[in-house]
C-alpha positions in Angstrom: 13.3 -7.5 14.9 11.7 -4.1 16.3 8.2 -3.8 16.9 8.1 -1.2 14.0 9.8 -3.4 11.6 7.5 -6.4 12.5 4.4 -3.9 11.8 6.4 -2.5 8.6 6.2 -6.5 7.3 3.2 -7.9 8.4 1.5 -4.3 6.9 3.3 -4.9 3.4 2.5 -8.7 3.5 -1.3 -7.7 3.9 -1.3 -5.2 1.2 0.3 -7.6 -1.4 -1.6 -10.8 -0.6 -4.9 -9.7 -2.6 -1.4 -9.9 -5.8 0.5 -12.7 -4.1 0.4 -15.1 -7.4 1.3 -12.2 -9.2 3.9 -10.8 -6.9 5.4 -14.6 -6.6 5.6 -14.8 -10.9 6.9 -11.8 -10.8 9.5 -12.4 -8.6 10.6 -15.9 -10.1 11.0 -14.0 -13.4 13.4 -11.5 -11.6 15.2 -14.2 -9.8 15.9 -16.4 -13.1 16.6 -12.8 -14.9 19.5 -12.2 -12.1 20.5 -15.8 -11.7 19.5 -17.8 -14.4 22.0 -21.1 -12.9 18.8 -21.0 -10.4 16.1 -22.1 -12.8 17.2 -25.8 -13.5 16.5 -25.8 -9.0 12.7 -25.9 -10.0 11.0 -29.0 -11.2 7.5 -27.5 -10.8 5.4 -24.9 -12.3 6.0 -21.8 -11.8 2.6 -20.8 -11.0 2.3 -23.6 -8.5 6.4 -22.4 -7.1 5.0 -18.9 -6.7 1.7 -20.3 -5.0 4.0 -22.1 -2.3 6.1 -19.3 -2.2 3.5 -17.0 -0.9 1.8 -19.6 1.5 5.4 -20.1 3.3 5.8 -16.2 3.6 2.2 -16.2 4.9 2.6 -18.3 7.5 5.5 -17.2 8.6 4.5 -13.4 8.5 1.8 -14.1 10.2 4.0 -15.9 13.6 6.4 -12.9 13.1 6.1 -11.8 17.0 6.9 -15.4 18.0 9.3 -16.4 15.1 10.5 -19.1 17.8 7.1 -21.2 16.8 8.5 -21.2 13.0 12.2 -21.4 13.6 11.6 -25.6 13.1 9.5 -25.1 10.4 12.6 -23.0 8.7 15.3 -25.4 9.6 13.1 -28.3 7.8 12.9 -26.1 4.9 16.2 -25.4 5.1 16.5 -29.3 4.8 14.7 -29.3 2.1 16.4 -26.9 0.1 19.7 -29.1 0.9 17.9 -32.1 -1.0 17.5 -29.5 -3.7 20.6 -29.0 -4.2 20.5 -25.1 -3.3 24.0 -23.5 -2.9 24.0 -20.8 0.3 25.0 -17.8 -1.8 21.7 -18.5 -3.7 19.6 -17.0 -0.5 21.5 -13.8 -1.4 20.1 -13.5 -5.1 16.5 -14.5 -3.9 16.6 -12.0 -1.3 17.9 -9.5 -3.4 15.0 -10.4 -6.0 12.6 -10.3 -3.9 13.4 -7.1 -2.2 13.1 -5.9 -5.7 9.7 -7.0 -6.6 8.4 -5.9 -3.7 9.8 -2.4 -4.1 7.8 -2.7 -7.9 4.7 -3.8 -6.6 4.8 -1.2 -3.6 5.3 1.6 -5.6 5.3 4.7 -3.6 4.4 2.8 -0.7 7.4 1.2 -0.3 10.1 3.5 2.2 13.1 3.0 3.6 12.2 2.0 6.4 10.3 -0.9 5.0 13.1 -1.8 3.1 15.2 -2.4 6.0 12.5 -4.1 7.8 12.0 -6.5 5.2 16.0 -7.2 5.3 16.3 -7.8 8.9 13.0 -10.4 8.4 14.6 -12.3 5.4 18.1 -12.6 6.9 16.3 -14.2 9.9 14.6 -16.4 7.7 17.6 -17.1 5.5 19.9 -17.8 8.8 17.2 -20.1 9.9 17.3 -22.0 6.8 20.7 -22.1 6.4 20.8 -23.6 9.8 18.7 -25.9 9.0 20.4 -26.9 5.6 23.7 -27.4 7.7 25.2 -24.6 5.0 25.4 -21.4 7.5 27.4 -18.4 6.2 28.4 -16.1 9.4 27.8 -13.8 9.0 25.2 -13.6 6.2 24.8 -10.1 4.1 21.7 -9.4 2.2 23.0 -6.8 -0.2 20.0 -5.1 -1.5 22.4 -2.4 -3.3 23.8 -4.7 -5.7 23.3 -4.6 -9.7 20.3 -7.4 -9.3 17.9 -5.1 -8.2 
């Protein structure tokens, strides 16, 4: 990733954590809208999901200009999603969700050129996982121009 689009990511991730519960319902309600085979994957409260879903990105936005010290932290998540039983074209739809709530919650402050920063940082984290899951797609495509959004 740039320099830009790191600064692009970590600048979003700021301005959303003061809604991050809401932001992470918000986007489990889009995901199960566009993908509702998905839902049966979580066992847990929502709330709680969305909770861990914004701790994960906030930990790994906040290594984003040394990804290297996360990459093991994404391939044992990546593990961990293999347990779950998480098919690889599912990183796709939760991209694509998530690109979408973002773009809701950012309003007018969400450009372009965020967008494709946030795409470059999910496929990395996506890959990683992926790795880490032993199900890598090569290459992987986060198509944020699809329907689902």
């Amino acid at each position: 990733m740039t320099k830009e689009a790191i600064r692009l990511v970590q600048q979003t991730w700021v301005t959303v954590i003061p809604v991050s519960q809401t932001l992470g319902e918000a986007f489990y309600r889009k995901l199960f809208t566009a993908e509702p085979l998905v839902k049966h994957l979580f066992k847990t409260d929502i709330k709680e999901q969305a909770c861990k879903l914004t701790q994960m990105f906030t930990h790994i936005i906040s290594h984003l200009d040394r990804l290297e010290d996360v990459r093991g932290d994404l391939h044992r998540l990546g593990q961990r999603h293999n347990q779950y039983k998480v098919k690889p074209e599912y990183y796709a739809i939760v991209g694509e969700s998530l690109i979408a709530t973002l773009e809701q919650q950012l309003g007018e402050k969400w450009t372009g050129a965020t967008k494709a920063a946030w795409i470059d940082f999910l496929t990395i984290v996506f890959e990683a996982m992926m790795q880490g899951q032993g199900n890598y797609i090569w290459p992987f495509h986060l198509d944020t121009g699809s329907e689902r959004n």
